[in-house]
C-alpha positions as CSV (number, residue, x, y, z in Angstrom):
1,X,0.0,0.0,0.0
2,X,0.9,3.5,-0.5
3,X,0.3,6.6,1.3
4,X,-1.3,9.5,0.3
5,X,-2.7,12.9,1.5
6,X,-6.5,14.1,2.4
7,X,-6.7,17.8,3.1
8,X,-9.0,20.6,3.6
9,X,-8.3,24.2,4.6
10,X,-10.7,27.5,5.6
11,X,-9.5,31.1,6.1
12,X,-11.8,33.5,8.0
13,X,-11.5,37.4,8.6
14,X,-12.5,37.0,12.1
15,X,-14.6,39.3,14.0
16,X,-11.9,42.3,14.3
17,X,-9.9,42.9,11.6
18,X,-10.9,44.7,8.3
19,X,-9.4,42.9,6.1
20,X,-7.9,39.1,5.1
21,X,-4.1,39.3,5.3
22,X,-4.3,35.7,5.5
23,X,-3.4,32.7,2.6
24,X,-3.6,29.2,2.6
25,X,-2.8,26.1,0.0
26,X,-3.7,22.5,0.0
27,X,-2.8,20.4,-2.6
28,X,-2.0,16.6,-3.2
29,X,2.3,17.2,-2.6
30,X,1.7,20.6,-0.7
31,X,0.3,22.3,2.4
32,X,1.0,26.0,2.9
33,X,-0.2,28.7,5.2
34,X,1.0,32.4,5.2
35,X,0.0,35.5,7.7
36,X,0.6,38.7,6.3
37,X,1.4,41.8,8.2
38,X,1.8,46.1,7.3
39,X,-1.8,46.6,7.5
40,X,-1.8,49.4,5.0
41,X,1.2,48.1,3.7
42,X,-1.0,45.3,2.2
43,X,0.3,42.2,4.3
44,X,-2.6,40.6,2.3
45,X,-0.2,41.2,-0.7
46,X,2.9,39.3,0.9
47,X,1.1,36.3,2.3
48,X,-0.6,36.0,-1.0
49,X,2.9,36.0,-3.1
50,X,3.8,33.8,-0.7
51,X,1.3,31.2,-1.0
52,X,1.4,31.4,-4.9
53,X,5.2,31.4,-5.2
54,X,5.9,28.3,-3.2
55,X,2.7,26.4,-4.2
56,X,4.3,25.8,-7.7
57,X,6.4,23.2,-6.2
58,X,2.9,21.1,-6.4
59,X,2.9,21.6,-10.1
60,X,6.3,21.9,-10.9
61,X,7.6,19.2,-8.3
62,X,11.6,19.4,-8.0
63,X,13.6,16.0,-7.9
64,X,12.8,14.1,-4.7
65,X,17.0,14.4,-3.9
66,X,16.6,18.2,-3.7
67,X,13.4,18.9,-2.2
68,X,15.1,20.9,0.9
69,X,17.1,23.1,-1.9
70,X,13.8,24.2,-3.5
71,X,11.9,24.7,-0.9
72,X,14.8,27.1,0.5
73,X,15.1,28.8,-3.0
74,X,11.6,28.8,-3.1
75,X,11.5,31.3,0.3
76,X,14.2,33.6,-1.7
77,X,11.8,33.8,-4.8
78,X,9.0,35.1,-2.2
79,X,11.3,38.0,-1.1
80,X,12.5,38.7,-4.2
81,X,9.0,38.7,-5.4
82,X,7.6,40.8,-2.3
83,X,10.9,43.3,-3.2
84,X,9.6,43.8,-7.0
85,X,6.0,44.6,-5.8
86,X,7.8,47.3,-2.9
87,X,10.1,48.9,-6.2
88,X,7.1,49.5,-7.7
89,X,5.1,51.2,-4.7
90,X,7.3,52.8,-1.8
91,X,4.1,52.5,0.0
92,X,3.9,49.2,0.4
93,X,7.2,48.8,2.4
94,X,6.7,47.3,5.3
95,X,4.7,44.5,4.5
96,X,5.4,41.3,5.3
97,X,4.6,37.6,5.4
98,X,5.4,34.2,7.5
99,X,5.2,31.1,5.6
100,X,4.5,27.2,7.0
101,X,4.7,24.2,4.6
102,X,4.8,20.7,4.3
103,X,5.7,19.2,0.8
104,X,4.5,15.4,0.7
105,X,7.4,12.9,-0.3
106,X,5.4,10.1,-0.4
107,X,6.7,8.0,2.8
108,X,8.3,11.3,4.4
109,X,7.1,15.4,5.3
110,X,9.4,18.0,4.4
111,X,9.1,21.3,6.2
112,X,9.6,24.9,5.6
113,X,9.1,27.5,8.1
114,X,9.6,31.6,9.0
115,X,7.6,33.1,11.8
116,X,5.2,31.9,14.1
117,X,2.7,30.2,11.6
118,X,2.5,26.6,12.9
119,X,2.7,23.4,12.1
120,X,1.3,20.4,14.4
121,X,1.1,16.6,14.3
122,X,-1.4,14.2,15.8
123,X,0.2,10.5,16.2
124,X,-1.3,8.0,18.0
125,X,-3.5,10.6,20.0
126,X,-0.4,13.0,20.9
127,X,-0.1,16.2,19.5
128,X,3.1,18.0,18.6
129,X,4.8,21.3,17.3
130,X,6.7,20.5,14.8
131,X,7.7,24.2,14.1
132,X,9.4,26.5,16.2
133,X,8.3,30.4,16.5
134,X,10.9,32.8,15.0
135,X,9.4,35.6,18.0
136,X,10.8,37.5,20.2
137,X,8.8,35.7,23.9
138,X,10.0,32.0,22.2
139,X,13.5,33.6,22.5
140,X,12.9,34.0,26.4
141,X,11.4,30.6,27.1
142,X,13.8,28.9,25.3
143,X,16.1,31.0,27.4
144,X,14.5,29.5,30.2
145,X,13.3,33.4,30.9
146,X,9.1,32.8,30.8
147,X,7.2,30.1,31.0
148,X,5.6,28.5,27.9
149,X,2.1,29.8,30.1
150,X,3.4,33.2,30.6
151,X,4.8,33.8,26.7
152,X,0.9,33.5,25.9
153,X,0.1,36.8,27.9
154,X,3.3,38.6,27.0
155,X,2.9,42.6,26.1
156,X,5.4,41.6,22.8
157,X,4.1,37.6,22.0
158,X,3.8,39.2,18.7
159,X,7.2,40.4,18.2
160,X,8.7,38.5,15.0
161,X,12.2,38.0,14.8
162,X,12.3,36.3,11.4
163,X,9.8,37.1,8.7
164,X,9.5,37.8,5.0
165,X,9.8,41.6,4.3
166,X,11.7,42.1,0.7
167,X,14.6,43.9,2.6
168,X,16.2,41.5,4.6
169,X,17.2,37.7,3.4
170,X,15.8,35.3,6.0
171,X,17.1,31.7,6.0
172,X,13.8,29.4,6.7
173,X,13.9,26.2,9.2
174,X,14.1,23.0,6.9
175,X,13.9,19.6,8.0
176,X,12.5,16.0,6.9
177,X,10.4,14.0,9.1
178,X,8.6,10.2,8.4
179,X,5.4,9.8,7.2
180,X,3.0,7.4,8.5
181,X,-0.5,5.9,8.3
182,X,-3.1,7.4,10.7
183,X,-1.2,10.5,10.9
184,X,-2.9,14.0,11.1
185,X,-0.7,17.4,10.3
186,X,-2.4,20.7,11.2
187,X,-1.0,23.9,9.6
188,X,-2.5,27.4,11.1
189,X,-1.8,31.3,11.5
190,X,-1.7,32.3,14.9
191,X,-5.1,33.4,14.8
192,X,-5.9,30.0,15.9
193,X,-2.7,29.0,18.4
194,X,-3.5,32.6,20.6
195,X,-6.9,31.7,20.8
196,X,-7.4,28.0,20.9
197,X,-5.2,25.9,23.6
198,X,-2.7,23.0,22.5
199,X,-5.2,20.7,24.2
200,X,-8.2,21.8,22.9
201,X,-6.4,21.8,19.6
202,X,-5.6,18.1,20.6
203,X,-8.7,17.2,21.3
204,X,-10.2,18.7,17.9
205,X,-8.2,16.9,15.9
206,X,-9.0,13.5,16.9
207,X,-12.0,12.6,15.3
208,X,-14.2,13.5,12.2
209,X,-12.9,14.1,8.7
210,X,-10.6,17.1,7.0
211,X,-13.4,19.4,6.0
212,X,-15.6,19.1,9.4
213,X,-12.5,19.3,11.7
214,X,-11.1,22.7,10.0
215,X,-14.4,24.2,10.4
216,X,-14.7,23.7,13.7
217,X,-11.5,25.2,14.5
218,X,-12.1,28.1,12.8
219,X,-16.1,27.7,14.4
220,X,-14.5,27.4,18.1
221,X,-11.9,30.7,17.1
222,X,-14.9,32.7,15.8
223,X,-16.6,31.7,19.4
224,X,-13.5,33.4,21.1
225,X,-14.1,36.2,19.3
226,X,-11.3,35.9,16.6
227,X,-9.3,38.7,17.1
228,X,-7.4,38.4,14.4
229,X,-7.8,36.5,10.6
230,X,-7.5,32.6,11.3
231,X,-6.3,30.3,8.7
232,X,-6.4,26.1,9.0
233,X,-5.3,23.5,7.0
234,X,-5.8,19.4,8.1
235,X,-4.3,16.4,6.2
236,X,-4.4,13.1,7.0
237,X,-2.3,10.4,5.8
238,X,-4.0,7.4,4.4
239,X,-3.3,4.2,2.8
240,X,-3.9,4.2,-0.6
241,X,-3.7,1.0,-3.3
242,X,0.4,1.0,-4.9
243,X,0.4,3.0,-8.3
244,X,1.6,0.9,-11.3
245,X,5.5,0.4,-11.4
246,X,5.9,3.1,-14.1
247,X,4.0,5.8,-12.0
248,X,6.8,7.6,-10.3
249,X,5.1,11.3,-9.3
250,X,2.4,12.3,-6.5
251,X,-1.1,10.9,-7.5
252,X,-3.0,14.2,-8.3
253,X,-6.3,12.6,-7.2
254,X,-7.9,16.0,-6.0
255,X,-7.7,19.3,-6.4
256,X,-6.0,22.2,-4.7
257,X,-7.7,24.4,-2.6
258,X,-6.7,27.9,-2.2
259,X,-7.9,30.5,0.5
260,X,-7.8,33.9,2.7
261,X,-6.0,36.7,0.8
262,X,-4.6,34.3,-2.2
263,X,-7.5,33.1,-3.2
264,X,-9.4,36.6,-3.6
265,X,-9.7,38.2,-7.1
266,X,-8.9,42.0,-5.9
267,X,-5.7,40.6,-4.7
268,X,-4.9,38.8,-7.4
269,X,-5.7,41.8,-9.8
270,X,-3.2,44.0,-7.9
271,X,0.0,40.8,-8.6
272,X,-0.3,40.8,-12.1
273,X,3.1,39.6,-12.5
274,X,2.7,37.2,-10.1
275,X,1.1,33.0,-11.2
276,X,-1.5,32.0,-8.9
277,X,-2.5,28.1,-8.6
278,X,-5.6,26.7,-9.3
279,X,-8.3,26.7,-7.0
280,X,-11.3,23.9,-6.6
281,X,-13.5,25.9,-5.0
282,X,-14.3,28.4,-8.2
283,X,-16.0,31.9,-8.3
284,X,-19.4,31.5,-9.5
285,X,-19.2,34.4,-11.4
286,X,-16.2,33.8,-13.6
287,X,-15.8,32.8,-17.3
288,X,-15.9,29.3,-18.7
289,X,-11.5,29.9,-19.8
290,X,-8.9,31.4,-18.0
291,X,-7.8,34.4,-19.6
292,X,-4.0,33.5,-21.7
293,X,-1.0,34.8,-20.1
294,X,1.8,36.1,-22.3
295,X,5.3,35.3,-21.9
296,X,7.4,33.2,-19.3
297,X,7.8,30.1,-18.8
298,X,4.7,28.0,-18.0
299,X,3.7,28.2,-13.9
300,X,1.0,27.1,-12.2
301,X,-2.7,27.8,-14.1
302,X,-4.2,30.7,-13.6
303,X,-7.6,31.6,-11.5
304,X,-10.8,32.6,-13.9
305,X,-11.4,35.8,-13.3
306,X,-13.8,38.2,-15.7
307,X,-11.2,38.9,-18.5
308,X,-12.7,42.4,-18.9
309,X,-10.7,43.3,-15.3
310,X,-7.9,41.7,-15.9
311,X,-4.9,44.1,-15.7
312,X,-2.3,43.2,-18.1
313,X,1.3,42.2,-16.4
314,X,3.9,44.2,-18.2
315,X,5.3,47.4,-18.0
316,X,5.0,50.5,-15.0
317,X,2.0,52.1,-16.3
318,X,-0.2,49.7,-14.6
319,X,2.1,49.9,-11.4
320,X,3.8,46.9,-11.7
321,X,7.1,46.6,-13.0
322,X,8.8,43.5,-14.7
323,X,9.3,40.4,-13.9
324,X,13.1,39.7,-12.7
325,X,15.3,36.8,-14.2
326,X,17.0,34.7,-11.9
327,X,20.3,36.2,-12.9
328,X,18.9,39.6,-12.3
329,X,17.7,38.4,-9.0
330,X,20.9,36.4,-8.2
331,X,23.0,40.1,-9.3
332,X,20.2,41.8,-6.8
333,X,20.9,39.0,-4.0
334,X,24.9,39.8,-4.5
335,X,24.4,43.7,-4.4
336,X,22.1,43.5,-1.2
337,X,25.3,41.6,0.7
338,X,27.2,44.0,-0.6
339,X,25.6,46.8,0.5
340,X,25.1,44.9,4.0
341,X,28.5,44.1,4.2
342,X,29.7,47.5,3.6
343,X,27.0,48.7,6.2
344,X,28.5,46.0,8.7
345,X,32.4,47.3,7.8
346,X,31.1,51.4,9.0
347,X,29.8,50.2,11.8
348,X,32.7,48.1,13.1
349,X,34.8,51.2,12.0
350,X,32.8,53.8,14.1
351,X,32.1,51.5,16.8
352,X,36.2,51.2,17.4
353,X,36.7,55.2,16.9
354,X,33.6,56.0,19.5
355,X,35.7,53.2,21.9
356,X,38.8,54.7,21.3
357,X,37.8,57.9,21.6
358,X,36.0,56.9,25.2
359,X,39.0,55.3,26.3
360,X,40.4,58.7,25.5
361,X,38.2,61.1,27.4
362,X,38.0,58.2,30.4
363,X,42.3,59.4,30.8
364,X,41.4,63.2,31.1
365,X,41.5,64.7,34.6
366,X,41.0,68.3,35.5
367,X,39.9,70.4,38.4
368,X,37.0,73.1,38.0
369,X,34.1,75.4,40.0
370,X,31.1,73.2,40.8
371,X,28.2,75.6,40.3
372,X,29.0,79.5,40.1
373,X,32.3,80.9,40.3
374,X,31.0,83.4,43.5
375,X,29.4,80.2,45.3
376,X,30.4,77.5,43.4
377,X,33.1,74.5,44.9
378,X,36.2,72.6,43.7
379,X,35.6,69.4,42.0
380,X,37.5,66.7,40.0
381,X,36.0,66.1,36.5
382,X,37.1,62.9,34.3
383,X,36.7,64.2,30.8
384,X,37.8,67.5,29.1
385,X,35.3,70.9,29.5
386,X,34.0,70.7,26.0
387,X,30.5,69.7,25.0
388,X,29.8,68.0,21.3
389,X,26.4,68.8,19.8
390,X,25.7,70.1,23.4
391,X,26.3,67.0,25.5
392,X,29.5,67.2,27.9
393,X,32.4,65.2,27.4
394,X,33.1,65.4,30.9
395,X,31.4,64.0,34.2
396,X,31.8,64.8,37.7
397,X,34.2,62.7,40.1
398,X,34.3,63.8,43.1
399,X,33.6,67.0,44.9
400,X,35.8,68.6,47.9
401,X,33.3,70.8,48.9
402,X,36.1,73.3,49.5
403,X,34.2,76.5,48.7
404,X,36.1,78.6,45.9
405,X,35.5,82.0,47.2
406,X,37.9,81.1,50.5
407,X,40.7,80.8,47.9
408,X,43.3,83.6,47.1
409,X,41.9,85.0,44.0
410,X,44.8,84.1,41.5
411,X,43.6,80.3,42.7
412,X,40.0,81.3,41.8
413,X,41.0,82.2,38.9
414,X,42.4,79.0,37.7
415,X,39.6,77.0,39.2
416,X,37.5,79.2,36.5
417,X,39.3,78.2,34.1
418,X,39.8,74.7,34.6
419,X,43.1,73.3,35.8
420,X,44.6,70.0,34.1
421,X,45.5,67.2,35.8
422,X,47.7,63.9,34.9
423,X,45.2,61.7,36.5
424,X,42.6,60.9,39.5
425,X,45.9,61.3,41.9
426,X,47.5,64.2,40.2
427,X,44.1,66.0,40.7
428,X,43.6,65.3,44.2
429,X,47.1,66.1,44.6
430,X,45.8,69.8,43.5
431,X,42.9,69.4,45.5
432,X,45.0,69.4,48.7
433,X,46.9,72.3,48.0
434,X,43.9,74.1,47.1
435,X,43.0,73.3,50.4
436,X,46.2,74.3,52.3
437,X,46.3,77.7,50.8
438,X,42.3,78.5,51.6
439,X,43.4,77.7,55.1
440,X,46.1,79.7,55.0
441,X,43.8,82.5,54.0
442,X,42.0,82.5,57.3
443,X,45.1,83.0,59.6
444,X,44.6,86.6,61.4
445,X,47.0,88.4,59.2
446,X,45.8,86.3,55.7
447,X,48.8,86.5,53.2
448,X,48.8,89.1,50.2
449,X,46.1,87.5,47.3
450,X,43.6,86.5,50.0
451,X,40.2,87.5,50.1
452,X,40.2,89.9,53.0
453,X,44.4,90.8,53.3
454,X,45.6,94.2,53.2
455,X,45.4,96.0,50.4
């Protein structure tokens, strides 16, 4: 017997937000989920590139020997894809996108991951994460900072620390895990996992088939008020009769089913450029063909949408520019490490000049007035009596408390100015004679120079 997959998937709004910034793909070799983010930066935008970009590894499936290697080039495309649509509207930087999949091998799962989509498994009644969260609160627990109980409540739970932006390259968590009978993989946005507990979850999942257990996860989110878009997808792995000897691919026995953000036509209007898959659950109101597509090599079909909307995908009048080559986007990939390595190189550079320069100012000494020259008293200062783009370069060290007016007034005068010391000893060292000639200034008869001595 062979295995194959059963899946169903549902995307929902929820009962907060304004729009879908959510995608979702199910296929018979792939299982994808995608939550955008930029509100008006059109997160709906990145998830959906997301979804359509890697979901044409179910029609175009790569070698079974380098599955890991597309998948991973497959999360570049998405940025370079998501940094095309930015060139083309400033606006829209800022967007972003995670991205959770499972690409069927037949007796194994391969998985790609970036951000804090999920992915579970339910063996044998047990539930597991499979993925890890690329935030900021899993950072503390696996620090051994929270608790997994507290990083649910956390003021920042929502804090990425790896996502899909266009600006920065992000390398994505791969791995390969075995396939069996029986098993149940869950993929889902954080809608779901903030609201609904790893227990209920469990408990959800262990009965009832693909179609009827998505909906009530999304049913029992909807009941907690969904405060944010929710996106599901189920697949079970079932027995299936062995394929004939010559049949080597993934039997494409049903349909894919596309949802949230990817899945809508105003999206999709707004990515010209960009090849959607397929979707079995059609809009009513399109044509009976797809409209043709000119140019590039042949992708994933097209969704039927009314051909008299259709925005043609070439050139910037329509606000889309064109589509890069792989060696323009491999040139783009060298010049943005470039550019970052450069960036690193300044920094380094100025972070050594600032230390240097601190270690610098930390060796100045000098001994000055404490408040106004008339009531003002003698202190040591580490630093030099300047100020740069009005901060001081100088901090107080210790005060004597030796009032300046007791001193003769050619002393006075130099505490004005500021007198230069070696070090910490060599001003204290002026300190005490300071002292010794203020005292000698309140003898009977106080020597010539002293406030009060004969004129």
């Amino acid at each position: 017997m062979a295995l194959e997959l059963r899946y169903a998937a549902r995307s929902d709004v929820g009962l907060v937000r304004e729009g879908n910034e959510d995608s979702g793909y199910a296929g018979p070799g792939l299982l994808l989920v995608a939550d955008g983010m930029g509100g008006h930066a059109a997160g709906e935008l990145a998830s959906a590139i997301a979804v359509a970009t890697v979901a044409d590894l179910d029609v175009h499936p790569p070698a079974p020997t380098d599955v890991l290697g597309a998948l991973a080039d497959s999360v570049t495309d998405v940025g370079d894809a998501i940094a095309d649509v930015i060139d083309t509207d400033e606006d829209l930087r800022g967007m972003g996108t995670t991205i959770t999949g499972l690409y069927w091998l037949g007796q194994r799962i391969a998985i790609v991951h970036v951000g804090d989509s999920r992915a579970y498994l339910l063996r044998e009644g047990e539930l597991s994460q499979i993925t890890h969260d690329h935030t900021y609160v899993q950072t503390l627990v696996d620090a051994g900072r929270i608790t997994e109980e507290e990083a649910t409540v956390h003021p920042r739970r929502s804090l990425l620390m790896r996502a899909l932006d266009g600006m920065t390259p992000v390398e994505a968590d791969l791995s390969v895990r075995e396939a069996r009978a029986g098993d149940r993989y869950m993929l889902c946005t954080d809608g779901l996992s903030g609201v609904v507990s790893s227990d209920e979850i469990a408990s959800l999942l262990g009965s009832g088939e693909p179609t009827g257990t998505v909906t009530r996860l999304v049913d029992l989110t909807l009941e907690r008020g969904a405060p944010d878009n929710v996106t599901v997808v189920v697949a079970d792995v079932v027995e299936v009769p062995d394929a004939a000897p010559e049949v080597v691919e993934v039997q494409r026995t049903f349909e894919p089913v596309v949802v949230g953000a990817a899945g809508e036509p105003r999206v999709r209007l707004r990515l010209p450029s960009v090849r959607f898959p397929d979707d079995a659950q059609p809009d009513p109101d399109r044509p009976e063909e797809p409209p043709p597509f000119e140019g590039g090599p042949p992708t994933a079909p097209q969704p039927l949408i009314d051909a008299d909307i259709i925005v043609p995908a070439s050139g910037p009048e329509n606000g889309v520019g064109p589509v890069r080559t792989p060696e323009e986007r491999s040139r783009r990939r060298r010049l943005w490490a470039t550019v970052a390595a450069i960036a690193v190189g300044v920094v380094i550079v100025i972070a050594a000049a600032f230390s240097i320069a601190l270690s610098w100012l930390n060796s100045q000494w000098y001994v000055a007035v404490n408040g106004s020259a008339g009531t003002g008293t003698v202190a040591v200062y580490q630093g030099i009596q300047a100020t740069l783009l009005g901060y001081p370069l100088s901090s107080m060290w210790s005060d004597s408390g030796l009032r300046v007016g007791t001193l003769p007034f050619f002393d006075q005068e130099l505490v004005s100015k500021g007198i230069p010391a070696a070090d910490e000893a060599d001003a204290q060292r002026i300190v005490s004679e300071l002292t010794s000639r203020a005292q000698e200034c309140t003898s009977i008869i106080p020597p010539a120079g002293c406030p009060g001595a004969p004129a």
